[in-house]
PyMOL Python script that loads the backbone (N, CA, C, O; Angstrom):
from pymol import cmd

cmd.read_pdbstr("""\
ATOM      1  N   UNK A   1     146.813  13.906 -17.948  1.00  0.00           N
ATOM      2  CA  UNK A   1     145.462  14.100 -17.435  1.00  0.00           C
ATOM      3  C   UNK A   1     145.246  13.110 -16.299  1.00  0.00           C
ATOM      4  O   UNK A   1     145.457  11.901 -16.399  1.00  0.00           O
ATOM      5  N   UNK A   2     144.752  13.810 -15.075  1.00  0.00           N
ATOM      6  CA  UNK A   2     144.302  12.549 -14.053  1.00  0.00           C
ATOM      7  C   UNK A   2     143.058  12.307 -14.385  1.00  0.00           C
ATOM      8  O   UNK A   2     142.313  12.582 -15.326  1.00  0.00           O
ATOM      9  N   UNK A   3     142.989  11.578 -13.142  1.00  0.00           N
ATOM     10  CA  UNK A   3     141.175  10.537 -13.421  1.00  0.00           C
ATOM     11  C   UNK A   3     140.549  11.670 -13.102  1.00  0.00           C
ATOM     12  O   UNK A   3     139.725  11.847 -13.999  1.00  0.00           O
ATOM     13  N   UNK A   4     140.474  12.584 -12.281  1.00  0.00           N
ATOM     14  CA  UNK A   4     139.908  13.805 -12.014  1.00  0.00           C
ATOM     15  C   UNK A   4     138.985  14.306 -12.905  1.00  0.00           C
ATOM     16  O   UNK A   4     137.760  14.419 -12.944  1.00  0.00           O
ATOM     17  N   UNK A   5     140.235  14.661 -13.839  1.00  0.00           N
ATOM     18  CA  UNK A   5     140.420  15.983 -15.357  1.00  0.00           C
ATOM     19  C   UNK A   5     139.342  14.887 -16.010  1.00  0.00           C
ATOM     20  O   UNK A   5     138.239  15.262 -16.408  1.00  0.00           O
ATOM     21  N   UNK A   6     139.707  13.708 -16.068  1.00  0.00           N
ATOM     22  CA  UNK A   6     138.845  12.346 -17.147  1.00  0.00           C
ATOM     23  C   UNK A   6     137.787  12.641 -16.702  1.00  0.00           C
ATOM     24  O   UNK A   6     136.992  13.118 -17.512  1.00  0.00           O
ATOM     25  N   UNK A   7     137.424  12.520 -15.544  1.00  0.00           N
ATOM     26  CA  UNK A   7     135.809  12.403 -15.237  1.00  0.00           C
ATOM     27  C   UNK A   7     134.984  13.159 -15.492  1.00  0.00           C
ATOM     28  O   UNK A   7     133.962  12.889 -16.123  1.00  0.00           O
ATOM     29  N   UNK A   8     135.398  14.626 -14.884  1.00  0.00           N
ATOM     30  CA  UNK A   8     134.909  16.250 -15.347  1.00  0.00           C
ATOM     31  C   UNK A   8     134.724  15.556 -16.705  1.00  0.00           C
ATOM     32  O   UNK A   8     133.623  15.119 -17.042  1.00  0.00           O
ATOM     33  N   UNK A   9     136.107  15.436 -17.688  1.00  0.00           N
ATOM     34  CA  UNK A   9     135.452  15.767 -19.183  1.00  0.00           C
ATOM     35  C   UNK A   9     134.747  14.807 -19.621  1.00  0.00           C
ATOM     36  O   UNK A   9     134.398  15.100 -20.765  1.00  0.00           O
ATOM     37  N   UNK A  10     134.270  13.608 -19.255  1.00  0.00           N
ATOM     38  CA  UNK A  10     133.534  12.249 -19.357  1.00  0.00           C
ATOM     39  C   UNK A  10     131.995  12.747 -19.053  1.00  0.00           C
ATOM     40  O   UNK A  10     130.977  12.706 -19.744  1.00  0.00           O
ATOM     41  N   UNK A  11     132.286  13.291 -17.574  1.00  0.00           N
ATOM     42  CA  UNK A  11     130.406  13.988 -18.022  1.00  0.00           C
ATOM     43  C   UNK A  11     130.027  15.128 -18.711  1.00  0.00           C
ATOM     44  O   UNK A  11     128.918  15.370 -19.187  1.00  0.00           O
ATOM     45  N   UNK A  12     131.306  16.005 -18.736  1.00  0.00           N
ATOM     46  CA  UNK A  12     130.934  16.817 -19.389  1.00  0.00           C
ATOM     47  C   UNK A  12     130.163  16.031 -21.001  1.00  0.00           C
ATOM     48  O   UNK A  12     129.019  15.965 -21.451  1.00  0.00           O
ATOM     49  N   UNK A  13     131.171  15.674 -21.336  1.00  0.00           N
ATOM     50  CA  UNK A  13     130.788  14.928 -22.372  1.00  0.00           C
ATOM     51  C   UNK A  13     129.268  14.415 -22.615  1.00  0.00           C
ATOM     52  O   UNK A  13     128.420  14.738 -23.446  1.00  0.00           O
ATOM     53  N   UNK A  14     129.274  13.578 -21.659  1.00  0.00           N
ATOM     54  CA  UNK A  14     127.775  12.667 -21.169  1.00  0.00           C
ATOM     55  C   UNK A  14     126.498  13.802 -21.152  1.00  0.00           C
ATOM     56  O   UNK A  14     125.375  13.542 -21.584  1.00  0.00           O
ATOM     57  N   UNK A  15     126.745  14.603 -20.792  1.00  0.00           N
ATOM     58  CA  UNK A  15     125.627  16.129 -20.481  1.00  0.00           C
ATOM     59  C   UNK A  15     125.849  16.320 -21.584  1.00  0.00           C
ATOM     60  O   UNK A  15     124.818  16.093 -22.218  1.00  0.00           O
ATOM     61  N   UNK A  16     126.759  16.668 -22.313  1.00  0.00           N
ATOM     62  CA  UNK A  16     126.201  17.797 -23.618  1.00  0.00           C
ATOM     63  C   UNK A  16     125.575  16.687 -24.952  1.00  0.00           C
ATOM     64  O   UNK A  16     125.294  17.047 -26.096  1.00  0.00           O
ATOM     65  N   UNK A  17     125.498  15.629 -24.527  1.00  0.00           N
ATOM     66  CA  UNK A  17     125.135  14.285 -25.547  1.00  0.00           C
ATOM     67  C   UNK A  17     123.635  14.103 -25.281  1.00  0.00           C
ATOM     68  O   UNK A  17     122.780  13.753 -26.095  1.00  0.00           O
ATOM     69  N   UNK A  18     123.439  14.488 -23.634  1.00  0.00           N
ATOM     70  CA  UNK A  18     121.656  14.336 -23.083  1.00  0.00           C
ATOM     71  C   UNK A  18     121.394  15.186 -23.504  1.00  0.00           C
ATOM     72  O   UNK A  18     120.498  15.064 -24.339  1.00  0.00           O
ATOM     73  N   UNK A  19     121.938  16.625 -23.268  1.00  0.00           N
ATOM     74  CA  UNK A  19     121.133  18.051 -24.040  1.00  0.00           C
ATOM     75  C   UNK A  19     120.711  17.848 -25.461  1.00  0.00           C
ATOM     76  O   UNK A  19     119.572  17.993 -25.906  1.00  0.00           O
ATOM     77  N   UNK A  20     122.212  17.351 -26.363  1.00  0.00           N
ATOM     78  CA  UNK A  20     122.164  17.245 -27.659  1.00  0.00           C
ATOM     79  C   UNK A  20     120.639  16.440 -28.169  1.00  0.00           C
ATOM     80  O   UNK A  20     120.090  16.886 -29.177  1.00  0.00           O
ATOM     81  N   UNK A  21     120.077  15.388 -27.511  1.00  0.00           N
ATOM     82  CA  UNK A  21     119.295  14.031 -27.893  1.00  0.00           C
ATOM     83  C   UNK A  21     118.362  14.837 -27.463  1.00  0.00           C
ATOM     84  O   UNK A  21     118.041  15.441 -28.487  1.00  0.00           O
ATOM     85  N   UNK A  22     117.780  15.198 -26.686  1.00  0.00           N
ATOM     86  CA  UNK A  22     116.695  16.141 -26.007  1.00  0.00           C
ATOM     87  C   UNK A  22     116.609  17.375 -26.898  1.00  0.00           C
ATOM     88  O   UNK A  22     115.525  17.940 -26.752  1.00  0.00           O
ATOM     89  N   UNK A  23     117.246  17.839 -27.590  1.00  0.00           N
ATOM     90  CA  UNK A  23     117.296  19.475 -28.540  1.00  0.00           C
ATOM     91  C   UNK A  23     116.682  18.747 -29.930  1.00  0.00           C
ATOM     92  O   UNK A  23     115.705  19.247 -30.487  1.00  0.00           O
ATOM     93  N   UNK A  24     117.317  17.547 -30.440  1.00  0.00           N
ATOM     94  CA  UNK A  24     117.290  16.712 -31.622  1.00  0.00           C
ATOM     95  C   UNK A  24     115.767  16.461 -31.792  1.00  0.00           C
ATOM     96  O   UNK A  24     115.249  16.492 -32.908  1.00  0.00           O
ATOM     97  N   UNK A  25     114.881  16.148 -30.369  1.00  0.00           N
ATOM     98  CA  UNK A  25     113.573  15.520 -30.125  1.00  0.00           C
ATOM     99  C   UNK A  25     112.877  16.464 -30.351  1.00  0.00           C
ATOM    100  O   UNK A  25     112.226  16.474 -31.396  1.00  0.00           O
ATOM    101  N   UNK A  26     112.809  17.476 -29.496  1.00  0.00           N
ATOM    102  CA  UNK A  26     112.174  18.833 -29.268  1.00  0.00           C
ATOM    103  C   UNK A  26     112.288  19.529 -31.080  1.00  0.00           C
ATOM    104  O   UNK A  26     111.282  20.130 -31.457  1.00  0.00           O
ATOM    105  N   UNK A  27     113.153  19.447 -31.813  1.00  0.00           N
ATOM    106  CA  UNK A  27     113.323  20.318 -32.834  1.00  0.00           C
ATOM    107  C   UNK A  27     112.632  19.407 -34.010  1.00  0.00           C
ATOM    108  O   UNK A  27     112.160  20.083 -34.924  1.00  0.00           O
ATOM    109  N   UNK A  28     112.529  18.355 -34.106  1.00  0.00           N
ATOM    110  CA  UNK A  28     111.701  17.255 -34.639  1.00  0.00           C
ATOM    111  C   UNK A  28     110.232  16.785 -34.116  1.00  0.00           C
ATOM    112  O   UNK A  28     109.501  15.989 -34.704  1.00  0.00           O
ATOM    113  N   UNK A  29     109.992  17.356 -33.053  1.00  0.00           N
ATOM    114  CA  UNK A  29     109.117  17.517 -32.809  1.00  0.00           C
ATOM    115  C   UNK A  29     108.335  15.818 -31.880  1.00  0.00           C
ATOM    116  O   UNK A  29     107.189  15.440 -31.637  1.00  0.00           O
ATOM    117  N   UNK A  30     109.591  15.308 -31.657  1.00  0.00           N
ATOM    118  CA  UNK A  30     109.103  13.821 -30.948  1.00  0.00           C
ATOM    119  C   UNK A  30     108.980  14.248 -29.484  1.00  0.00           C
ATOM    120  O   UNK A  30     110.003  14.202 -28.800  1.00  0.00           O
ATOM    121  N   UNK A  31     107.703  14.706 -28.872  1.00  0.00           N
ATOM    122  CA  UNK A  31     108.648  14.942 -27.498  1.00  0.00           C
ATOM    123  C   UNK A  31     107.223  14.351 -26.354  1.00  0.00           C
ATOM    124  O   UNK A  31     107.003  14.612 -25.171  1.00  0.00           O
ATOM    125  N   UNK A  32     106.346  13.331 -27.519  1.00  0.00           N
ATOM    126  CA  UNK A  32     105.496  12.698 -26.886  1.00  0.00           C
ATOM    127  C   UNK A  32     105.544  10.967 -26.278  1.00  0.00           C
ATOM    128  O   UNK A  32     104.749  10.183 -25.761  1.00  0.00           O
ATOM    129  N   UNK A  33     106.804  10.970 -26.652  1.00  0.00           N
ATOM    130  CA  UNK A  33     107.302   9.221 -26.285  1.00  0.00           C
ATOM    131  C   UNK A  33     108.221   9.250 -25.169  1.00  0.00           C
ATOM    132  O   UNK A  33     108.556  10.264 -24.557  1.00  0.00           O
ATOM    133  N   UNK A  34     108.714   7.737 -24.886  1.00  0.00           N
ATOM    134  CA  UNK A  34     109.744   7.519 -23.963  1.00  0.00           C
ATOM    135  C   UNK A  34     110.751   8.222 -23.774  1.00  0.00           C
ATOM    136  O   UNK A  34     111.249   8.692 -22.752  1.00  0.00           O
ATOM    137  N   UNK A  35     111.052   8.267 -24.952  1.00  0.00           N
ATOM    138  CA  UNK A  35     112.696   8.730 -25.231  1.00  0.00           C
ATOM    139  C   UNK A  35     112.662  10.238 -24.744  1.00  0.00           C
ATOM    140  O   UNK A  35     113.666  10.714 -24.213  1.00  0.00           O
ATOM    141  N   UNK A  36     111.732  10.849 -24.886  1.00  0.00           N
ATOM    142  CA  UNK A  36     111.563  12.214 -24.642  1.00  0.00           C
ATOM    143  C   UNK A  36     112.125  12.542 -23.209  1.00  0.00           C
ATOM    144  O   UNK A  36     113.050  13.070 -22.590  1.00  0.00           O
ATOM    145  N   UNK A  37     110.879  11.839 -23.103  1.00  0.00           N
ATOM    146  CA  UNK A  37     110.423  11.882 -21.401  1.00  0.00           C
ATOM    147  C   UNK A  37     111.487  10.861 -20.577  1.00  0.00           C
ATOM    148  O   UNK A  37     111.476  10.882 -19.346  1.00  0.00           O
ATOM    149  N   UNK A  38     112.081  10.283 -21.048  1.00  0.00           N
ATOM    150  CA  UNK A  38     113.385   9.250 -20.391  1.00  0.00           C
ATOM    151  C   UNK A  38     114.645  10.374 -20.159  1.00  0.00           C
ATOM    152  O   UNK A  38     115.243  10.395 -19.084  1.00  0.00           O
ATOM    153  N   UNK A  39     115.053  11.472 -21.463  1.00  0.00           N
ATOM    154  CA  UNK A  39     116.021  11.906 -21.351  1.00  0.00           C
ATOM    155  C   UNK A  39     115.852  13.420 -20.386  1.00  0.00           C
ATOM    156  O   UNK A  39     116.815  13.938 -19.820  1.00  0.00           O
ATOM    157  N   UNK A  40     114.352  14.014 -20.341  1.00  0.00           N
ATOM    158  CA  UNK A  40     113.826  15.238 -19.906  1.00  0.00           C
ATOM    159  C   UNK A  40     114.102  14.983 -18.197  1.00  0.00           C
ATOM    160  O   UNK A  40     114.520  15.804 -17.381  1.00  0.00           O
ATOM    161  N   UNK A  41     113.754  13.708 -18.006  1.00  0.00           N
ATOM    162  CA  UNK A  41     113.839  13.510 -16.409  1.00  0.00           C
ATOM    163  C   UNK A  41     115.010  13.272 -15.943  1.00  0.00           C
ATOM    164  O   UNK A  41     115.194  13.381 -14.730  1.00  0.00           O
ATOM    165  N   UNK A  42     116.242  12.829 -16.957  1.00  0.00           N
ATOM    166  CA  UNK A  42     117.830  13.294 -16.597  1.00  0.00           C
ATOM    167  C   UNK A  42     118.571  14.006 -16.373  1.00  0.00           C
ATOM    168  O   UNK A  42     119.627  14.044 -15.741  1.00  0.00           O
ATOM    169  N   UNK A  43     117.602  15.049 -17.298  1.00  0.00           N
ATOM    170  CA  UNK A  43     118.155  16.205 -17.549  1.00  0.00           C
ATOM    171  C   UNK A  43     117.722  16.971 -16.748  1.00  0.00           C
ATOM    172  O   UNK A  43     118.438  17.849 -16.265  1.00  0.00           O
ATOM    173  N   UNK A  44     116.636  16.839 -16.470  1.00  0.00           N
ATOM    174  CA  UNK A  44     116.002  17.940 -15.100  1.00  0.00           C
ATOM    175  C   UNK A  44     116.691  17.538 -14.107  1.00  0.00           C
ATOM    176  O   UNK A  44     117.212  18.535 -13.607  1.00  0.00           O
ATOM    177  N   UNK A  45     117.008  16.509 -13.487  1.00  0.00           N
ATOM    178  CA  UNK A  45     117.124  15.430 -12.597  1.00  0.00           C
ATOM    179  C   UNK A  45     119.097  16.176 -12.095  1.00  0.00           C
ATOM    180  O   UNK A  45     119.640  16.586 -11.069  1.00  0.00           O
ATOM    181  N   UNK A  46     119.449  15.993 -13.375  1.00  0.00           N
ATOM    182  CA  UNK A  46     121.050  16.416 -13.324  1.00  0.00           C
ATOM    183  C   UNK A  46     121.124  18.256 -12.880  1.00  0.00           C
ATOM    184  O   UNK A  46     121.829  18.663 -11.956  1.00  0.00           O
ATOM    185  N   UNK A  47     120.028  19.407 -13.974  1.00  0.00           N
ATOM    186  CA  UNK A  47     119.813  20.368 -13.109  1.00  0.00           C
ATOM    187  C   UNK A  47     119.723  20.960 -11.938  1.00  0.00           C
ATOM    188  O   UNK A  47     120.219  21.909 -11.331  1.00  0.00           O
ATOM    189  N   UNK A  48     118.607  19.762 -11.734  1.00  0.00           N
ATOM    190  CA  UNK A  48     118.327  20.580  -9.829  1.00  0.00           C
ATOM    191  C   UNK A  48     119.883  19.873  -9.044  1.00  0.00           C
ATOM    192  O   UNK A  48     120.312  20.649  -8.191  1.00  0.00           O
ATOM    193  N   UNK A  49     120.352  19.167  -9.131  1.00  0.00           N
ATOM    194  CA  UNK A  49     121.321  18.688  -8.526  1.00  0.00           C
ATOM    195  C   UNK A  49     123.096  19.555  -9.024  1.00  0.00           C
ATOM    196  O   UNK A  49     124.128  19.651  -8.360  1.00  0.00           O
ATOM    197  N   UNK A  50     122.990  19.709  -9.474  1.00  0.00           N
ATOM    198  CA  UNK A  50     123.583  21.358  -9.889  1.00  0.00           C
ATOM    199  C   UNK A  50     123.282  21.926  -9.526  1.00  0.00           C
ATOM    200  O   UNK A  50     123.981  22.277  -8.576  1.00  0.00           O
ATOM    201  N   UNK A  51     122.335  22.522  -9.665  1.00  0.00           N
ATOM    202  CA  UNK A  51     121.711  23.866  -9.339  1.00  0.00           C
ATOM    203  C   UNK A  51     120.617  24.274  -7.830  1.00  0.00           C
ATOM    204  O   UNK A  51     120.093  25.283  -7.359  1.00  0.00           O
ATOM    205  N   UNK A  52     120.707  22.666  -7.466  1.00  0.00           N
ATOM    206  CA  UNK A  52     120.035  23.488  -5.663  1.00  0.00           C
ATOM    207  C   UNK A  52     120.110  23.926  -5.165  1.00  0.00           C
ATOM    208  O   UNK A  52     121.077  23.437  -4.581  1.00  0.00           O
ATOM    209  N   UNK A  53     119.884  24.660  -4.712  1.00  0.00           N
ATOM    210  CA  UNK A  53     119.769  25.810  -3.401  1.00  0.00           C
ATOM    211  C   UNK A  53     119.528  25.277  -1.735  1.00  0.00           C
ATOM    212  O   UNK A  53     118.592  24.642  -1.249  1.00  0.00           O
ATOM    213  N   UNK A  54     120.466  25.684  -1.265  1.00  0.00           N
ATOM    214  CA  UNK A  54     120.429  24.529   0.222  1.00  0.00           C
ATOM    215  C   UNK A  54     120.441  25.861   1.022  1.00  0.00           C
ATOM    216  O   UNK A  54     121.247  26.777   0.859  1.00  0.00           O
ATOM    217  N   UNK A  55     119.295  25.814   2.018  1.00  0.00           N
ATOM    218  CA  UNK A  55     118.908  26.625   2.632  1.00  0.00           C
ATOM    219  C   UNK A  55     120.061  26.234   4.230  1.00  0.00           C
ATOM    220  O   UNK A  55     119.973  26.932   5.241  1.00  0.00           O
TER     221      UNK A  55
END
""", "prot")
cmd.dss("prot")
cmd.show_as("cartoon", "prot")
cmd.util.cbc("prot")
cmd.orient("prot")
């Protein structure tokens, strides 16, 4: 494996651990504190940056 292949699977990793903590909150129903709102703005944050649209 290069550092490449590592990194891909390192965030992959890292992303499906923010989704995971953010699904955990939301399904428990904590989604009025920090933690919520700390991991929601990563996660949005990591979305649009994926997912922009460049005109």
């Amino acid at each position: 494996m290069n550092a490449l292949e590592h990194n891909s699977s390192a965030d992959f990793a890292n992303d499906a651990s923010l989704l995971e903590g953010l699904y955990q909150l939301v399904v428990t129903g904590h989604t009025d504190g920090w933690e919520f709102e700390q991991l929601d703005s990563v996660v949005y944050e990591r979305l649009k940056h994926t997912y922009a649209v460049t005109n």
